[in-house]
Backbone as CSV, one residue per row, in Angstrom:
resi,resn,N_x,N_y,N_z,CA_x,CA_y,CA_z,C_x,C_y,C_z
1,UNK,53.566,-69.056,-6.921,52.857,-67.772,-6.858,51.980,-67.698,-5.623
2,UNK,51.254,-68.931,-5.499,50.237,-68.244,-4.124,51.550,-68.514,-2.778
3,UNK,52.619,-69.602,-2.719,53.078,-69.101,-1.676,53.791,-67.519,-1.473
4,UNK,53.842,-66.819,-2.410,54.490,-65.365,-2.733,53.669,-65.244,-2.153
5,UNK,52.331,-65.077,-2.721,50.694,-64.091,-2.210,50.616,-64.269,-0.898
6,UNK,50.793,-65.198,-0.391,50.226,-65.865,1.056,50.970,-65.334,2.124
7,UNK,52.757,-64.864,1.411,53.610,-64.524,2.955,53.543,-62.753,2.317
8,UNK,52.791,-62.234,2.012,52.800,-60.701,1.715,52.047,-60.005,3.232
9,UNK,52.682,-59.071,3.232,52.353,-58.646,4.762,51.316,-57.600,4.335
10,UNK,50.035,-57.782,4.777,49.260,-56.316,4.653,49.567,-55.106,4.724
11,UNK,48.993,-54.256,3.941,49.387,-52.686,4.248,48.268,-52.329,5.540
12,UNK,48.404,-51.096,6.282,47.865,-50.742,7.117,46.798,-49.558,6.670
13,UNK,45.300,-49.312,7.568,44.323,-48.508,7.287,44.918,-47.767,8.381
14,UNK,45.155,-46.324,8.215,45.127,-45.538,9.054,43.518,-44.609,8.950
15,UNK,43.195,-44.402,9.622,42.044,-43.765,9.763,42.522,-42.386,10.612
16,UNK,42.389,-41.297,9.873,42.574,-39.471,9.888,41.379,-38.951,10.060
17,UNK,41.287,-38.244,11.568,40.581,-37.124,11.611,40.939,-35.778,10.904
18,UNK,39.623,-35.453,10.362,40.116,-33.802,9.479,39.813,-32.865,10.371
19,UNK,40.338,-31.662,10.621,39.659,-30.508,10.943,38.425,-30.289,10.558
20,UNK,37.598,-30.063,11.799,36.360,-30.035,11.886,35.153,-28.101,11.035
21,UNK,36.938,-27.391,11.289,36.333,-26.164,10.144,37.905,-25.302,10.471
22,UNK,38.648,-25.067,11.467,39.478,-24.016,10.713,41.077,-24.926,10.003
23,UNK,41.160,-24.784,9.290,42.766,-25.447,8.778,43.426,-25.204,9.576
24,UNK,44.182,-24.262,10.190,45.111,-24.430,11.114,44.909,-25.710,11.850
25,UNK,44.153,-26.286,12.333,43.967,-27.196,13.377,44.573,-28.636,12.436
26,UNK,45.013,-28.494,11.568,45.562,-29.852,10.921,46.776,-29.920,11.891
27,UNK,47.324,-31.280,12.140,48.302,-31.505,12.656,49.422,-31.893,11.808
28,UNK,50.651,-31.730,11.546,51.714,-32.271,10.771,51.636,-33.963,10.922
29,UNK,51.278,-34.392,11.806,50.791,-35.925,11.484,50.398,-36.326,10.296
30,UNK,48.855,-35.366,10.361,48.138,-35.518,9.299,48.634,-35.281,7.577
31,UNK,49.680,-33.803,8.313,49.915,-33.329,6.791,51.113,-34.590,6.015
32,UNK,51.883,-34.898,6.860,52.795,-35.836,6.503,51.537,-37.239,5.859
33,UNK,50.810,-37.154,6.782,49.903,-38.431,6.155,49.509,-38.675,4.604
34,UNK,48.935,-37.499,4.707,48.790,-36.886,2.812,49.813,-37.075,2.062
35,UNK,50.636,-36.590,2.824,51.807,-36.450,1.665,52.351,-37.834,1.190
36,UNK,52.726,-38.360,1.786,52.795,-40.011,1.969,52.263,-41.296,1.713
37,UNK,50.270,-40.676,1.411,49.317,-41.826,1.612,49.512,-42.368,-0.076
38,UNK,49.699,-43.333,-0.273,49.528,-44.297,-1.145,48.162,-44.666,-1.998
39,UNK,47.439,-44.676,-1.443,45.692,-45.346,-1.503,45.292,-43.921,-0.365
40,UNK,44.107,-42.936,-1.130,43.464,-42.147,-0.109,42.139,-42.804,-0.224
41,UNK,41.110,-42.947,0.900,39.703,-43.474,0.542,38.890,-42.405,1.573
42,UNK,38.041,-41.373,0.093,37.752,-39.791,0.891,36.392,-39.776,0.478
43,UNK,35.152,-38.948,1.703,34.439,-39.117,1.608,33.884,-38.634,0.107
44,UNK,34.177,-37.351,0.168,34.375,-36.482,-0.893,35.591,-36.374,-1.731
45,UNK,35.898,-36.908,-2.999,36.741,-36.673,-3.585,37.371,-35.176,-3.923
46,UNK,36.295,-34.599,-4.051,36.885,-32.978,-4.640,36.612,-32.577,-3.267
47,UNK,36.271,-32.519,-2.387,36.370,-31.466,-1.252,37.954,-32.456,-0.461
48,UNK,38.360,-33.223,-0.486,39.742,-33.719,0.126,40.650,-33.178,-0.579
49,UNK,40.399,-32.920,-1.970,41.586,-32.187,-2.673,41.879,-30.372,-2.433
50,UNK,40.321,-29.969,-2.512,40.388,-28.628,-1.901,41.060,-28.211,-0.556
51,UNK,40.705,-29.192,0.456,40.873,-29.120,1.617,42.550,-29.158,1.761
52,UNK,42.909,-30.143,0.768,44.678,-30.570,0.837,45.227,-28.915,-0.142
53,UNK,44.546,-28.466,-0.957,45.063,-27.258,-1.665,45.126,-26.210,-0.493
54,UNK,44.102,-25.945,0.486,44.016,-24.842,1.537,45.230,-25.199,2.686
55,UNK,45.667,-26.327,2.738,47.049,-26.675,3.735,48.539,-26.610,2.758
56,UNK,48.089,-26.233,1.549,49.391,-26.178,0.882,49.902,-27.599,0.684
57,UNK,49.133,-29.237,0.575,50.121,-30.418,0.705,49.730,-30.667,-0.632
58,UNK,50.129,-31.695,-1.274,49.709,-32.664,-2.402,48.966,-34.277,-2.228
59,UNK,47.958,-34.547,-2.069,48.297,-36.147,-1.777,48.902,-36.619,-2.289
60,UNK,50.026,-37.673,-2.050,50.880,-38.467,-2.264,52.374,-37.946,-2.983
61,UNK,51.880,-37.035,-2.858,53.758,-36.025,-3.107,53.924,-36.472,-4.772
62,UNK,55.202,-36.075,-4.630,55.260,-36.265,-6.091,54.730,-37.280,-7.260
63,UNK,55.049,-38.247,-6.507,53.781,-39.824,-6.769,53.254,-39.211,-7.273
64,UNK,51.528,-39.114,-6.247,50.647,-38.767,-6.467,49.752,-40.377,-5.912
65,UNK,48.944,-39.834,-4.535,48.029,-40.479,-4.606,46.766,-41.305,-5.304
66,UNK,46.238,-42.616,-5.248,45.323,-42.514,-5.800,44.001,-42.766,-4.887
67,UNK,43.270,-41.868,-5.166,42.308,-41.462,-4.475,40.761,-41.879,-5.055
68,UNK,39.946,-42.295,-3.898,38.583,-43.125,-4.312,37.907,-42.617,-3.768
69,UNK,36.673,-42.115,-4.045,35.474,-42.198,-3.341,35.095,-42.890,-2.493
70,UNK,35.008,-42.906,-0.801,34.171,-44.217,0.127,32.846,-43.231,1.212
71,UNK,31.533,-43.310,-0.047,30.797,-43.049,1.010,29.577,-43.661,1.060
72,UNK,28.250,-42.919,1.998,27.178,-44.357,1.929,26.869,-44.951,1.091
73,UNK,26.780,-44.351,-0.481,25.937,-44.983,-0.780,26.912,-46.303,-1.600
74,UNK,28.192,-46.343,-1.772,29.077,-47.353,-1.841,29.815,-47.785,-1.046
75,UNK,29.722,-47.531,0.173,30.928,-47.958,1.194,30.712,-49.790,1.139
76,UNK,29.541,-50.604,1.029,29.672,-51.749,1.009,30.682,-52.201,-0.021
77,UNK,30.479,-51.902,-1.253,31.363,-52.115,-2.612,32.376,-51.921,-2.538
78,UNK,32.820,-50.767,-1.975,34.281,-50.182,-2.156,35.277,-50.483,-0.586
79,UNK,34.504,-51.046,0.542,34.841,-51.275,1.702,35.720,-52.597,1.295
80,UNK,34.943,-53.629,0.256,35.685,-54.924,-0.203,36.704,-54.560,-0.811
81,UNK,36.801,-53.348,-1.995,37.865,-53.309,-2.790,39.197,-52.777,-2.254
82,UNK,38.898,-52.002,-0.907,39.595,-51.821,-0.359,40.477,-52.368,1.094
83,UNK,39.843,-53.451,1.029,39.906,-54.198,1.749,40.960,-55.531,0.827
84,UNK,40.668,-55.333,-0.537,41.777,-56.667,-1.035,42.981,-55.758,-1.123
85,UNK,43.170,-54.178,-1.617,43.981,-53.491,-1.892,44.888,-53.547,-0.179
86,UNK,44.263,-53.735,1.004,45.216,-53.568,1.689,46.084,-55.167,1.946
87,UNK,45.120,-56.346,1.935,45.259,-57.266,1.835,46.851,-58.002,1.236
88,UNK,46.829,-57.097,-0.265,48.178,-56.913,-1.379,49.222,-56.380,-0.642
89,UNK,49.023,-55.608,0.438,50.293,-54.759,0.971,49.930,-53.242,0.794
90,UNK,49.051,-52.555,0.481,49.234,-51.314,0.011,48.547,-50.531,1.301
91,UNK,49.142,-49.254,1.489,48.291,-48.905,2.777,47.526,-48.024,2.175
92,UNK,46.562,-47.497,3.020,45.436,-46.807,2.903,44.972,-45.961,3.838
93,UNK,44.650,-44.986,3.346,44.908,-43.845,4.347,43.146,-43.133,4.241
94,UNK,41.953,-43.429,5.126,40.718,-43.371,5.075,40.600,-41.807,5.375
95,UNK,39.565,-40.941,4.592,38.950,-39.598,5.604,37.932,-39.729,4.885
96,UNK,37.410,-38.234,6.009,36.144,-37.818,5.267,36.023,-36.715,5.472
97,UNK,34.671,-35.840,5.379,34.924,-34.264,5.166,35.419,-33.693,6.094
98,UNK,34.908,-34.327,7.408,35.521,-33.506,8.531,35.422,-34.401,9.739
99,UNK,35.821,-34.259,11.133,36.003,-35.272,11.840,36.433,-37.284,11.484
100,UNK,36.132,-37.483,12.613,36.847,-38.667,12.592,35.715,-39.900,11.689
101,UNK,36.629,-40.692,10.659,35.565,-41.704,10.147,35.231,-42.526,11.150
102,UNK,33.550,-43.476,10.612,33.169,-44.324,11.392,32.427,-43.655,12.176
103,UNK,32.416,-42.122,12.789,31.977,-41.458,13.775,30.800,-40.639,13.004
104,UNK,29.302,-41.035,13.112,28.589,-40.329,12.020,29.083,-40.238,10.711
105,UNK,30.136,-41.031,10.099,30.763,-41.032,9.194,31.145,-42.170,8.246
106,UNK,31.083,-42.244,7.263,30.891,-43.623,6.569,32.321,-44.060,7.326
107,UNK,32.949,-45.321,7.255,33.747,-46.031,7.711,33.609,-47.656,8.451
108,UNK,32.614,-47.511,9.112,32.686,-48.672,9.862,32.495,-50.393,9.237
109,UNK,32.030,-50.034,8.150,32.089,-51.842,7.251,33.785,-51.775,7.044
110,UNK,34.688,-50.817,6.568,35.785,-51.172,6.627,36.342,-51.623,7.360
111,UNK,36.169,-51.084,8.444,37.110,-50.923,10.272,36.717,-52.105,10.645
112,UNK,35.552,-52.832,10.777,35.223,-54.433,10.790,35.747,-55.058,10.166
113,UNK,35.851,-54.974,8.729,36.049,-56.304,7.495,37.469,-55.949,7.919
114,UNK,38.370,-54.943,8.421,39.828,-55.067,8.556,40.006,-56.282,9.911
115,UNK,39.464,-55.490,11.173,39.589,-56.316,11.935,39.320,-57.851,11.984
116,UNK,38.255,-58.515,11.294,37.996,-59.632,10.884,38.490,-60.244,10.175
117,UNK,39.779,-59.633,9.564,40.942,-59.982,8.523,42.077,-60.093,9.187
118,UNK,42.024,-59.476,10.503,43.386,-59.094,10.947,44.217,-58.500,10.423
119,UNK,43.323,-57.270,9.568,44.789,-56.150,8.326,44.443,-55.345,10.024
120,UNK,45.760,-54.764,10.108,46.726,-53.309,10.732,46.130,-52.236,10.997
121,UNK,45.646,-51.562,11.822,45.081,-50.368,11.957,45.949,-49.250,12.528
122,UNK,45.575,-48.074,12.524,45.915,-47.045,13.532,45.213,-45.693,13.001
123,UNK,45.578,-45.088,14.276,44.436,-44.024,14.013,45.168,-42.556,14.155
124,UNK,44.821,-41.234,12.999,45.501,-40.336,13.604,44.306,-39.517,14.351
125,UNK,44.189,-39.145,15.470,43.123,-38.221,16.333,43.118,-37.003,15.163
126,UNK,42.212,-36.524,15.440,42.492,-34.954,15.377,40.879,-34.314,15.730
127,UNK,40.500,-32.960,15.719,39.229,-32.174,16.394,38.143,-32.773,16.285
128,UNK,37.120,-32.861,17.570,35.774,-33.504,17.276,34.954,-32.590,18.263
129,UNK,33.891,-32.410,16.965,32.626,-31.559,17.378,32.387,-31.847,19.044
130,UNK,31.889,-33.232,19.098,31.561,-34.125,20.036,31.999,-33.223,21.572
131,UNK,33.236,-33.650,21.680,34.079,-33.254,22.539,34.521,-31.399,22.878
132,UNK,34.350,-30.609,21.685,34.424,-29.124,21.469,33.048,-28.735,21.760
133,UNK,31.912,-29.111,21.672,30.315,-28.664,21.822,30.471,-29.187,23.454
134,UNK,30.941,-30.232,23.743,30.279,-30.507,25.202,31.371,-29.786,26.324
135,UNK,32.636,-28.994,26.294,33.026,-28.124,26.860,32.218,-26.632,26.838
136,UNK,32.081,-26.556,25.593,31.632,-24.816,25.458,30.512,-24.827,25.952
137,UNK,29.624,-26.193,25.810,28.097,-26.044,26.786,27.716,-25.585,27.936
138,UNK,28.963,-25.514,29.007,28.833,-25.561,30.363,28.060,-26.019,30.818
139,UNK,27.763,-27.608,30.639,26.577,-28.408,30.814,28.215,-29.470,31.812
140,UNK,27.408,-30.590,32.852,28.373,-31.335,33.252,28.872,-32.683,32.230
141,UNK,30.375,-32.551,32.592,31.262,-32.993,31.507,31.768,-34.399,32.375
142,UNK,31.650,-34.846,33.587,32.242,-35.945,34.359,31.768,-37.130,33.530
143,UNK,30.502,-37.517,33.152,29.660,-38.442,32.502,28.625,-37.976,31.250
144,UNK,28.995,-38.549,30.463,28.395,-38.093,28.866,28.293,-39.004,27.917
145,UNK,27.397,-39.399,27.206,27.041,-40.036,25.977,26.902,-39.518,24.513
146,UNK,27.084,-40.020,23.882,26.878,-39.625,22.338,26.173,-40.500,21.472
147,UNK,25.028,-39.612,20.769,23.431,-40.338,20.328,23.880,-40.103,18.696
148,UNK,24.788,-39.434,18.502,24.517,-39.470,16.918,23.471,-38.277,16.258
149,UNK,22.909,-38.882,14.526,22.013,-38.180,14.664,20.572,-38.784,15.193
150,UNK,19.485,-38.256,15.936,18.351,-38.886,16.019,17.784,-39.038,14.867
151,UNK,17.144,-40.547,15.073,16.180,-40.633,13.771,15.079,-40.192,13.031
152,UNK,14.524,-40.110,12.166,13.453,-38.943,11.658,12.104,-39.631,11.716
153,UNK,12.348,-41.078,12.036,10.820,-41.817,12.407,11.359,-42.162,13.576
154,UNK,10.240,-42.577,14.096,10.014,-42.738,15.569,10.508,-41.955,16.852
155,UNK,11.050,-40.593,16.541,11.772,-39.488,17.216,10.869,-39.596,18.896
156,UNK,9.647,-39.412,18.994,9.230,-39.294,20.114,9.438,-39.937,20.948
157,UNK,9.167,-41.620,20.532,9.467,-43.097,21.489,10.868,-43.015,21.494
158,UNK,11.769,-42.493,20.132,13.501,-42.836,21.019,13.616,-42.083,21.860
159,UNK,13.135,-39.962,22.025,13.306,-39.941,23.288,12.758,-39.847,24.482
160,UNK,11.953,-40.662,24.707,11.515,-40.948,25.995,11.938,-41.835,26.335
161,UNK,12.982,-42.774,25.731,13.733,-43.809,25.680,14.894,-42.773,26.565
162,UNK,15.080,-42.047,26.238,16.422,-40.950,27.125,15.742,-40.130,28.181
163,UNK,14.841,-39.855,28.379,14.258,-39.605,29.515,14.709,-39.147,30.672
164,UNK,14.946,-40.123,31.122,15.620,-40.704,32.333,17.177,-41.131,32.675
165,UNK,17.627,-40.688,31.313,19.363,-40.352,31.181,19.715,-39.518,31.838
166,UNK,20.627,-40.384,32.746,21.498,-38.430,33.861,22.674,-38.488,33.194
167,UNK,23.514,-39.274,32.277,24.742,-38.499,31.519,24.237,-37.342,30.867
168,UNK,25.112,-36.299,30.498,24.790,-35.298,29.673,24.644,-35.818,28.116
169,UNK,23.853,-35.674,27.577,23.841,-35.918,25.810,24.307,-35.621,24.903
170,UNK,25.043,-35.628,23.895,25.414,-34.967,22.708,24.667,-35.399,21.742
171,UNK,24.230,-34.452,20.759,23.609,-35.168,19.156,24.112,-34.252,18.320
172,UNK,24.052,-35.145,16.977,24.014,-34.114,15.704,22.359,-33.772,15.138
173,UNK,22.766,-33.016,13.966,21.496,-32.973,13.850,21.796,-31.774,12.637
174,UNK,20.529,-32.105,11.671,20.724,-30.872,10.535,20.046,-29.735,10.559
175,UNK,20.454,-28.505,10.265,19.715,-27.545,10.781,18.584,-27.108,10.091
176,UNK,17.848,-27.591,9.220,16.723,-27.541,8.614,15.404,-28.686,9.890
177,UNK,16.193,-29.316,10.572,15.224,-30.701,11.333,15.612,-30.182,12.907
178,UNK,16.836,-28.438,13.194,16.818,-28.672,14.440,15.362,-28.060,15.532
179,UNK,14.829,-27.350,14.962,14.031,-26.713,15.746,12.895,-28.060,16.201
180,UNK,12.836,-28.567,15.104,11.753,-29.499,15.147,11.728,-30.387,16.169
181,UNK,13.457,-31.104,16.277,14.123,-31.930,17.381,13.924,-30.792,18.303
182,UNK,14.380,-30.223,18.984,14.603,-29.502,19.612,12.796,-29.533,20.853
183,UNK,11.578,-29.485,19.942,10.390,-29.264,20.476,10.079,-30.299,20.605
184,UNK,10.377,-31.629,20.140,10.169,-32.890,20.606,11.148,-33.125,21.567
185,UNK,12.208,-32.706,21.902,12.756,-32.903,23.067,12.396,-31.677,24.340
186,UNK,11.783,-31.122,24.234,11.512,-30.453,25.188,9.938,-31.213,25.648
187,UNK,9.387,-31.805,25.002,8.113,-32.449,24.866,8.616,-33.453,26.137
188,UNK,9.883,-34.117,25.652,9.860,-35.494,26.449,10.997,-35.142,27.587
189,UNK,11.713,-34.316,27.329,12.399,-34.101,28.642,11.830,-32.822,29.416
190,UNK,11.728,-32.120,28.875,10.652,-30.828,29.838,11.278,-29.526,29.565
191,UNK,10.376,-28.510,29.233,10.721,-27.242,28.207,11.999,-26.835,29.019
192,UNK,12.085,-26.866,30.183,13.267,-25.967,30.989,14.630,-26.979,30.893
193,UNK,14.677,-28.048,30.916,15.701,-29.065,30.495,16.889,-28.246,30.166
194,UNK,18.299,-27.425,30.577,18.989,-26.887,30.351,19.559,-27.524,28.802
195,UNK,20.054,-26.758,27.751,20.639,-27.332,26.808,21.525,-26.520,25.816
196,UNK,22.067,-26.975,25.093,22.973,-25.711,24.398,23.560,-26.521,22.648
197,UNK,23.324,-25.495,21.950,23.422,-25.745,20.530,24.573,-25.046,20.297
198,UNK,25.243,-25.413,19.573,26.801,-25.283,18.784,26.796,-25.253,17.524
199,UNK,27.331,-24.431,17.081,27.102,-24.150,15.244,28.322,-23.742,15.094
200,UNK,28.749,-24.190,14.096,29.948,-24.001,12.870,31.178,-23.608,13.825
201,UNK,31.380,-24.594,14.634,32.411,-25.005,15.721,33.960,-24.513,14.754
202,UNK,34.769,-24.156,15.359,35.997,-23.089,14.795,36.168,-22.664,13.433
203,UNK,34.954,-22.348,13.381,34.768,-21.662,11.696,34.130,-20.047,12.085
204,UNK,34.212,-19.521,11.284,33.955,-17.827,11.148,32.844,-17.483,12.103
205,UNK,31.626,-18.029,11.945,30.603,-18.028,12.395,30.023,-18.731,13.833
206,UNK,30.988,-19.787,14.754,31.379,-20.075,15.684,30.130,-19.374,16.334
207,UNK,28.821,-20.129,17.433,27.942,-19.793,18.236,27.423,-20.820,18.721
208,UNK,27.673,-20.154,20.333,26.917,-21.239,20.786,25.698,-20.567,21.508
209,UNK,24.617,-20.879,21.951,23.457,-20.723,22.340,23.134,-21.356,23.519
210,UNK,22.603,-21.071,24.623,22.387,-21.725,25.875,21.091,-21.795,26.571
211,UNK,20.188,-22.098,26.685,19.231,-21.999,27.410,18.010,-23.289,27.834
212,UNK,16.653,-23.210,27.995,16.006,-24.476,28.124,15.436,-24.727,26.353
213,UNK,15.338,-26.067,26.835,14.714,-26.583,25.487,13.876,-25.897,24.900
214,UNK,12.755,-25.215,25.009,11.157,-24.958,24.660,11.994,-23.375,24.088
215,UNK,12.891,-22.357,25.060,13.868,-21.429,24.259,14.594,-21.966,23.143
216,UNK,15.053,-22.935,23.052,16.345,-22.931,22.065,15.777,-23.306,20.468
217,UNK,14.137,-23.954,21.228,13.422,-24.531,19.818,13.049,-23.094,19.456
218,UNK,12.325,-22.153,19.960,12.094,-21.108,19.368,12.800,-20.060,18.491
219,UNK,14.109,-20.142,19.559,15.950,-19.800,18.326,15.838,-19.975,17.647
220,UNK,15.808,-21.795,17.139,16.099,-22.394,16.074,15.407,-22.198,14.944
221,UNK,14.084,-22.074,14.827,12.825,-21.717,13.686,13.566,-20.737,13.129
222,UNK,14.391,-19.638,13.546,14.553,-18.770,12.594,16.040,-18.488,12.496
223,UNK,17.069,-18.974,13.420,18.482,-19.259,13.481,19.163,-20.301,13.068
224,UNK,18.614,-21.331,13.067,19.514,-22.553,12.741,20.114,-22.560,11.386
225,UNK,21.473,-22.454,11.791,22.535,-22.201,10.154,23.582,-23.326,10.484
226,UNK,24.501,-23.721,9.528,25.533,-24.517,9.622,25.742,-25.996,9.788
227,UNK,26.867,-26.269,10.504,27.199,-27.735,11.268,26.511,-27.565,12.912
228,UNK,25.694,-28.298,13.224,24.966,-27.881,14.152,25.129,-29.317,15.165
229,UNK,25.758,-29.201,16.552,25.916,-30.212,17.427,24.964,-29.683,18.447
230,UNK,24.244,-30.373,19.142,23.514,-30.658,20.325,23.816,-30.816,21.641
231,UNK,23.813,-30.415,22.818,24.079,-30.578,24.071,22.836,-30.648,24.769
232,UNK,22.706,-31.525,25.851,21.544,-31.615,26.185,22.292,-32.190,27.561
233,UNK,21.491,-31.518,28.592,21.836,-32.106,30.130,21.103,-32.958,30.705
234,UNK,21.556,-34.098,31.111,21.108,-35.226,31.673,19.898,-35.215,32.586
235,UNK,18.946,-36.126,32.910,17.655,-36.070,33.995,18.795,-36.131,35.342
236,UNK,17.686,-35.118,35.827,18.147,-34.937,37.444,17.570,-36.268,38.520
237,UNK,18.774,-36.593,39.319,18.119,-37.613,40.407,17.372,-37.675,40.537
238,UNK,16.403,-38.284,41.280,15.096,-38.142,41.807,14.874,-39.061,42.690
239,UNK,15.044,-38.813,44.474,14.704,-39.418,45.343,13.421,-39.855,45.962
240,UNK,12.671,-41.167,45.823,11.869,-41.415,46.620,11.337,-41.036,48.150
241,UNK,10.357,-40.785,48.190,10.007,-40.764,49.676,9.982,-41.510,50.461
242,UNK,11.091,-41.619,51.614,11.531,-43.655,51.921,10.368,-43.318,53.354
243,UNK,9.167,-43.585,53.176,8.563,-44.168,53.550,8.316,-45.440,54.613
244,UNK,8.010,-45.388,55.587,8.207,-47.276,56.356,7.007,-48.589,54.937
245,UNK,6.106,-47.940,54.570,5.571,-48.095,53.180,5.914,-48.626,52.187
246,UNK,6.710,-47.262,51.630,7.347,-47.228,50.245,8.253,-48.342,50.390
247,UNK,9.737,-48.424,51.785,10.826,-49.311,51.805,10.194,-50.983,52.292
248,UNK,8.884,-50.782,52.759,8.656,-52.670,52.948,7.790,-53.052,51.251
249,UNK,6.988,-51.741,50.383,6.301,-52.037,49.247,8.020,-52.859,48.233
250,UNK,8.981,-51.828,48.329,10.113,-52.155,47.417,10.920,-52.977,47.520
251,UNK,11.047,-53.477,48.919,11.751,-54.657,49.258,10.743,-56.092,48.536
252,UNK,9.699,-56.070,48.759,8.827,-56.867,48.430,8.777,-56.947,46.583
253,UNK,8.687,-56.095,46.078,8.487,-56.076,44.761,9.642,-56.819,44.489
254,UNK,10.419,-56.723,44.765,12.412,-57.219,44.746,12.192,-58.895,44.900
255,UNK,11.518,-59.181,46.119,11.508,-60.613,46.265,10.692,-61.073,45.373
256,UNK,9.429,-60.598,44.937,8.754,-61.194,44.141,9.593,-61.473,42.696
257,UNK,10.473,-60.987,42.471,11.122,-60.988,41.473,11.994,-62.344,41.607
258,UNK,12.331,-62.526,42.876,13.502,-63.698,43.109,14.720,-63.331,43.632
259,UNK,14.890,-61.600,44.114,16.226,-61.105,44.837,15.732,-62.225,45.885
260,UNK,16.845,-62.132,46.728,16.815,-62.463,48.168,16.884,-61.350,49.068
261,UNK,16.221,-61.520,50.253,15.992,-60.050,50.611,17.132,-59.231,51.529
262,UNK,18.303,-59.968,51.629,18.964,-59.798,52.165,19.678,-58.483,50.836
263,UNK,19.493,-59.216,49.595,20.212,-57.879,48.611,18.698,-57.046,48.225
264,UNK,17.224,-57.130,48.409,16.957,-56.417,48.251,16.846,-55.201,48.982
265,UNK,16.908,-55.281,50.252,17.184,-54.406,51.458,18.324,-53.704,50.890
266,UNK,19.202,-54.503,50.578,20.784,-53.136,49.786,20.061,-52.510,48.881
267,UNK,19.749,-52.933,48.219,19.362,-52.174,46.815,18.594,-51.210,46.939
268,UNK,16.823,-51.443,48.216,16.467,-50.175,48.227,17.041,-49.651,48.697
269,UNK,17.599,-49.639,50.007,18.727,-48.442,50.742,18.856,-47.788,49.986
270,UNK,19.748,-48.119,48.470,20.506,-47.537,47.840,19.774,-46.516,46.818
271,UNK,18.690,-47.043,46.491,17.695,-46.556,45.323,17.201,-45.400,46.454
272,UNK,16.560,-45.942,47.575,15.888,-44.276,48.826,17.195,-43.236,49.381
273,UNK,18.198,-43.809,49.240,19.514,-43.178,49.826,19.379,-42.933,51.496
274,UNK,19.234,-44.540,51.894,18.543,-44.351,53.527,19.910,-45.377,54.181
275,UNK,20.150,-45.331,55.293,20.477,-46.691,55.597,20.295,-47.864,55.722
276,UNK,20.870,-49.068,55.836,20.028,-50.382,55.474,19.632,-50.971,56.828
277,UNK,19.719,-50.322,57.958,19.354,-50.783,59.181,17.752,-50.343,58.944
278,UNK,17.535,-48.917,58.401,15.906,-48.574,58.330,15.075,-49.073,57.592
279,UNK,15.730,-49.894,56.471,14.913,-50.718,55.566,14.523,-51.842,56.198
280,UNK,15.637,-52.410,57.047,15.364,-54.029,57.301,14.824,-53.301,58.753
281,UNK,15.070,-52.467,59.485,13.664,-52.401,60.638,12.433,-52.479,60.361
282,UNK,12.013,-51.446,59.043,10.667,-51.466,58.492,10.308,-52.969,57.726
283,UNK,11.207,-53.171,57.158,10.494,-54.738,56.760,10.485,-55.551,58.032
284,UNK,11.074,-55.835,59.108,11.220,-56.669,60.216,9.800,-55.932,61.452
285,UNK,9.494,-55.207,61.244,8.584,-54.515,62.470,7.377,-55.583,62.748
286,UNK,6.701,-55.425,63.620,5.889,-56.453,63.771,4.397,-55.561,63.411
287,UNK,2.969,-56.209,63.372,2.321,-55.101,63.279,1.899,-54.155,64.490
288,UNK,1.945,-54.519,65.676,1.637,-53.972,66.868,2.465,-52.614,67.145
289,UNK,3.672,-52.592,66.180,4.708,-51.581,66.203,4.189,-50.354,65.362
């Protein structure tokens, strides 16, 4: 018997993005996924079944799926049980209400304890806020980060912790806490800070909003409805005054550190946006010069 158990090949976790609000946007990937999945593990039990009634599928077709609850406040518990169930061979087919699991989304003790098992993964894509809020922003899209939601203690110190971020930002955020975020980030990045809020992204009610922080908090006090994503535009450069001063003070701070000054001379160049002949003249000058 355990050599039986031992040569059984794992089943695979596929992990399914849902449509983020209009059904059409399901992909036949997905719908075949349902139809097919063996083991569903949904954030919401009754809203995955609703959601599968509005696409017309069944989980698990005539079968019939069996379907579990995996969210915070059991994902440790049920991350194991599902984790021996794939172990046996059975696959498992993960969602949650909307977008991709793991992503602001319960999932990730699974997606570890799989990988640390070496069970099978794959993933089906499908719509993310994330990526749909930071086009419609017309904020710059070359370089961008994603914060999640901010936390509800210590909000001020995390962002002044971002400050000085030149990627553009994305957050979530609930719309009862956005105005609030919203005036603490204008606090620490500065009321005019370009930024843009996204609500109920391809659903009926679809708006986005554009303006500086210290505006959008004032919106929000009496607008904020829905699924609500965040855009926020990155700190602008900010060039030093390269100085004969400033470039022998910064070269120096550099050595005191233990650069050698041969790379700290690169580095300020690079930090004043000067050439490195004017750095190492000003550090090399004599004082009579």
């Amino acid at each position: 018997m355990a050599d039986q158990q031992s040569s059984t090949r794992p089943g695979t976790l596929t992990l399914a993005g849902l449509p983020i609000g209009h059904r059409d946007d399901t992909t036949p990937r997905l719908r075949a996924a349902l139809e097919n999945a063996e083991i569903i593990a949904a954030e919401d039990t009754r809203r995955l079944r609703q959601f599968a009634a509005r696409i017309g599928v069944r989980p698990g077709g005539e079968r019939g799926a069996r379907i579990v609850s995996y969210y915070d406040a059991n994902e440790r518990e049920r991350a194991a049980e599902l984790l021996a169930d794939l172990q046996a061979g059975h696959d498992v087919l993960l969602v949650t209400d909307a977008g991709m699991p793991g992503v602001s989304d319960p999932g990730y003790r699974l997606i570890t304890a799989c990988v640390d098992a070496g069970v099978p993964m794959t993933v089906i894509p499908g719509p993310s806020a994330v990526t749909a809020a930071l086009v419609l922003s017309g904020l710059p899209t070359d370089r961008f980060c994603f914060e999640g939601f901010p936390p509800r203690k210590g909000l001020a110190a995390y962002l002044a912790g971002l400050a000085d971020e030149r990627r553009t930002m994305v957050f979530f955020e609930a719309p009862h806490r956005l105005a609030a975020t919203l005036t603490a980030m204008a606090d620490a990045f500065g009321p005019d800070r370009p930024a843009a809020v996204c609500r109920e992204l391809t659903k009926t009610y679809e708006e986005v909003r554009r303006g500086g922080l210290a505006e959008l908090a004032e919106w929000a006090a009496e607008h904020a409805r829905g699924e609500i994503t965040l855009v926020v535009r990155g700190a602008e450069r900010t060039t030093p005054q390269a100085t004969p001063e400033a470039l022998v003070a910064a070269v120096a701070a550099r050595e005191d550190q233990g650069v050698p000054r041969k790379q700290a001379i690169q580095q300020v160049a690079q930090e004043y946006g000067v050439p490195k002949r004017e750095v190492y003249n000003a550090v090399h000058r004599t004082p009579s010069d």
